[in-house]
Backbone as CSV, one residue per row, in Angstrom:
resi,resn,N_x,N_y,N_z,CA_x,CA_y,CA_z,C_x,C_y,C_z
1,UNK,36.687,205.693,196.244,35.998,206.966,196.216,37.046,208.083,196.177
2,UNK,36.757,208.654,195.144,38.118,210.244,195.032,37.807,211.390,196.329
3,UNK,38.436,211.935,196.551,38.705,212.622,197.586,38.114,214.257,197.206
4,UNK,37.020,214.632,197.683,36.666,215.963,196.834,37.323,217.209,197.349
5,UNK,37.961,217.161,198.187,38.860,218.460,198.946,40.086,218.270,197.760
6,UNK,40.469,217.598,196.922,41.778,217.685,195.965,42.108,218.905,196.064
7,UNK,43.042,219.707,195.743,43.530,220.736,194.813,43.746,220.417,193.350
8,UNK,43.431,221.432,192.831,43.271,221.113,191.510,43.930,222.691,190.994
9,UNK,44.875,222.805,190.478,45.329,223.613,189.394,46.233,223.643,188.127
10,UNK,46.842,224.615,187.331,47.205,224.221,186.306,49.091,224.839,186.556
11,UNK,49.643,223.942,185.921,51.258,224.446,185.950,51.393,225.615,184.935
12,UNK,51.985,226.554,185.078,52.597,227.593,183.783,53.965,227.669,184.538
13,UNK,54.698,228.550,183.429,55.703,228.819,183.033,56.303,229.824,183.568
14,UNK,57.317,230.112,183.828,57.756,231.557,184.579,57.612,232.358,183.622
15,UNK,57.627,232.360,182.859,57.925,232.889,180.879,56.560,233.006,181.163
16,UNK,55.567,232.642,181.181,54.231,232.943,180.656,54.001,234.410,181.406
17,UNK,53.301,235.365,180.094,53.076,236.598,180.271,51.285,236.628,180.769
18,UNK,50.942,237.545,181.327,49.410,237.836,181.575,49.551,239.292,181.154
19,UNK,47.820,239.971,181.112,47.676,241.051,180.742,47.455,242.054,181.626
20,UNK,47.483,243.226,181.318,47.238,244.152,183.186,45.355,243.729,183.294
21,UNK,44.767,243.388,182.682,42.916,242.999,182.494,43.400,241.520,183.634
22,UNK,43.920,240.595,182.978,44.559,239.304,183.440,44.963,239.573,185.019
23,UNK,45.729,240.697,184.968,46.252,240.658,186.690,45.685,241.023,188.091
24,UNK,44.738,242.111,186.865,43.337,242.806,187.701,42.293,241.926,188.215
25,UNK,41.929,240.917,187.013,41.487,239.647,187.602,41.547,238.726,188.919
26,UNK,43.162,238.560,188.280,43.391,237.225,189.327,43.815,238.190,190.702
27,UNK,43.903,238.894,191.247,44.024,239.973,192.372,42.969,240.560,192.632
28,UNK,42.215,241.202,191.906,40.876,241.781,192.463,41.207,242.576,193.036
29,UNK,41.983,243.776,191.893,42.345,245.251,191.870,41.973,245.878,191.087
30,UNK,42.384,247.127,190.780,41.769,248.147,190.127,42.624,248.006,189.037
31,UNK,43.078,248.633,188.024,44.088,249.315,187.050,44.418,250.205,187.488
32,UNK,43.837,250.990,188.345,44.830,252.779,188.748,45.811,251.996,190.169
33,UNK,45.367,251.261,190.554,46.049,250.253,191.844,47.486,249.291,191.414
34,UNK,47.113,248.904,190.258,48.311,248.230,189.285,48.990,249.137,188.715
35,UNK,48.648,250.572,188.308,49.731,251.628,187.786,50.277,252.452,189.460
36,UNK,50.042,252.568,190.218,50.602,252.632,191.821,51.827,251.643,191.994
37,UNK,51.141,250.913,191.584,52.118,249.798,192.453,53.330,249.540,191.116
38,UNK,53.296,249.579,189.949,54.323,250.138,189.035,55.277,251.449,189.117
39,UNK,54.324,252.340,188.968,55.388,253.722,190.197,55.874,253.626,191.581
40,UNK,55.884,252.678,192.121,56.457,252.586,193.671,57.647,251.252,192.718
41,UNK,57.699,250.829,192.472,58.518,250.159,192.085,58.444,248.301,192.590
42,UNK,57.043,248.503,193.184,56.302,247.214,193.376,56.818,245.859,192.342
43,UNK,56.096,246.532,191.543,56.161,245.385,190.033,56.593,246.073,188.865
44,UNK,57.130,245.161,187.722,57.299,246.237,186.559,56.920,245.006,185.844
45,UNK,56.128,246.140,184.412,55.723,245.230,183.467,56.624,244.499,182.508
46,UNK,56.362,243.357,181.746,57.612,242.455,181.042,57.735,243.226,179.866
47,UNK,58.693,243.013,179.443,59.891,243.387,178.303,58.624,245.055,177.547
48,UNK,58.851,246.161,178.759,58.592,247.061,178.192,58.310,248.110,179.326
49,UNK,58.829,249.563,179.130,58.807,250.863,179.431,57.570,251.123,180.709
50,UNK,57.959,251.164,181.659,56.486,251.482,182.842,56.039,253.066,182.410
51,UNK,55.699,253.283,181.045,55.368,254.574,180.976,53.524,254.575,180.854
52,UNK,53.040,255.088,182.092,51.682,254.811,182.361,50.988,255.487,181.294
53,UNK,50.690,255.901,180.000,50.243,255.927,178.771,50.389,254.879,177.991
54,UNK,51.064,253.924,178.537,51.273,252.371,177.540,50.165,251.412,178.423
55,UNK,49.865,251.722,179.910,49.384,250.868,180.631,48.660,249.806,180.197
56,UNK,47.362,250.346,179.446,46.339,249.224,179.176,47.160,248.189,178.057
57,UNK,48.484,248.671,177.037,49.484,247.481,176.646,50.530,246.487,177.485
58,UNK,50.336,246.856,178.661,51.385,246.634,179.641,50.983,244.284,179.826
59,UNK,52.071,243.815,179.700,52.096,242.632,180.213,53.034,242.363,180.988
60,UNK,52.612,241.149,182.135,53.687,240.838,183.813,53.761,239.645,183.294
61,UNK,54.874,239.021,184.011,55.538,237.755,184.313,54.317,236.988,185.000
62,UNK,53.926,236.226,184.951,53.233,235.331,185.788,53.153,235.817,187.777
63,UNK,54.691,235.790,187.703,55.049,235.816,189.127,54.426,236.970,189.448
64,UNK,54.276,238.227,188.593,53.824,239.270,189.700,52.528,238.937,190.246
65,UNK,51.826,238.232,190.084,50.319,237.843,190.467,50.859,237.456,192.045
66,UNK,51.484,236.748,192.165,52.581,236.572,193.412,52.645,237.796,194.365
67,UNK,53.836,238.433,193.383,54.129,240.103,194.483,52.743,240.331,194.510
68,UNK,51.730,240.883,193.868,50.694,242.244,194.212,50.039,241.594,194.887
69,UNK,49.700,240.180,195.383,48.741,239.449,196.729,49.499,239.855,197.537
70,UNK,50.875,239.561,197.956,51.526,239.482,198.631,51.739,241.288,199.205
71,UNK,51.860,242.323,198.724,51.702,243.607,198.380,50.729,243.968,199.383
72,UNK,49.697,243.316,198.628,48.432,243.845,198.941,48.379,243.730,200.566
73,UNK,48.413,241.926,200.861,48.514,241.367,202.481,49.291,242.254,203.302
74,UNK,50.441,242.528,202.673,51.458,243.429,203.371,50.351,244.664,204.305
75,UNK,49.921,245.091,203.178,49.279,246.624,203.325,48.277,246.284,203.732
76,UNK,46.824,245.391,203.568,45.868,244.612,204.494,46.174,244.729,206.476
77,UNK,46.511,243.505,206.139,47.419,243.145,207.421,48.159,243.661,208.587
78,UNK,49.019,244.210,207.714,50.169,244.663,208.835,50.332,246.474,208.584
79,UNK,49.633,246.762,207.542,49.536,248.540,207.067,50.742,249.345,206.956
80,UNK,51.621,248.433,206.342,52.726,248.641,205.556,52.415,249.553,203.804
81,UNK,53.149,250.807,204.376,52.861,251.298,202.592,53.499,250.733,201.894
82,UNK,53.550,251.207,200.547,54.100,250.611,199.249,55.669,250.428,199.137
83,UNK,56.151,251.810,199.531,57.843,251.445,199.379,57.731,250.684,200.517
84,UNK,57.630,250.216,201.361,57.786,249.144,202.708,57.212,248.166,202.353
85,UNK,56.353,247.745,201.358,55.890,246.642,200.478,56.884,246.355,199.497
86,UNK,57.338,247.105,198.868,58.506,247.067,198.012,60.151,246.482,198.668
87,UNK,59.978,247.396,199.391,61.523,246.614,200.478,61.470,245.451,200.869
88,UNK,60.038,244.827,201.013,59.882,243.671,201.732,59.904,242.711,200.583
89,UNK,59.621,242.863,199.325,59.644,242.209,198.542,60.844,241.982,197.917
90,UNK,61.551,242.697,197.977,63.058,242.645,197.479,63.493,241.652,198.779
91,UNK,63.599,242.561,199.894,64.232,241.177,201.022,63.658,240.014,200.670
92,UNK,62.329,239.148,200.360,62.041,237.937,200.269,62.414,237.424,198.974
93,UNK,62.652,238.241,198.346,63.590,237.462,196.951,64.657,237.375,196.759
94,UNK,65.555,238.621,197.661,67.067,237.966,197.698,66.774,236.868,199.055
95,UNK,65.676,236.416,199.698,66.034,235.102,201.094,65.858,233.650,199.750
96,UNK,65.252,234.277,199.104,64.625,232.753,198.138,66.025,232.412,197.306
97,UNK,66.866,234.084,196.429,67.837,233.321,196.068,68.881,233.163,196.873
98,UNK,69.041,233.460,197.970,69.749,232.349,199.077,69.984,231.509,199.076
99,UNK,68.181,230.758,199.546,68.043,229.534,199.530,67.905,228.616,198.747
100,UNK,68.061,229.559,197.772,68.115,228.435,196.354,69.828,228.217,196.099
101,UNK,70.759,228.784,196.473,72.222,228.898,196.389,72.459,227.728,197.480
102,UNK,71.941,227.671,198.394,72.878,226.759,199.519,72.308,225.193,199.293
């Protein structure tokens, strides 16, 4: 008998791009919340200009789906603003490439 609690998801790519529609999705944010968090220096969109008149062209790395939960919890949670969401996110990515060095 299979086990129905499995996890079940799909592998991508660090390379794989999503759309700001795509990120709004998988976060269950706004678009004026995803151009915030681009001007704080939260996230920046892939291979192109954070000039918020490009927005609705704007595509992320996979990973930011990552930062803006993580963002978000920050500011949820513990009611950390954005640049203090931002600092914190930089500290946990230089601890990761740390720990990916040793």
């Amino acid at each position: 008998m299979a086990d129905s609690s499995a996890l079940r998801g799909q592998l991508v790519e660090e390379e794989t791009v999503i759309t700001l529609e795509e990120l709004c999705r998988s976060c269950t944010i706004q678009t004026e919340e995803v151009v915030t968090l681009v001007r704080e220096g939260v996230i920046d969109p892939a291979d192109a200009p954070a000039d918020v008149a490009e927005a609705g062209h704007w595509q992320f790395h996979i990973g930011t789906v990552r930062r803006v939960r993580v963002a978000m919890r920050l500011q949820r949670d513990l009611g950390v603003n954005l640049p203090g969401a931002a600092l914190a996110l930089e500290l946990l990515d230089r601890i990761d490439e740390l720990e990916r060095s040793l």
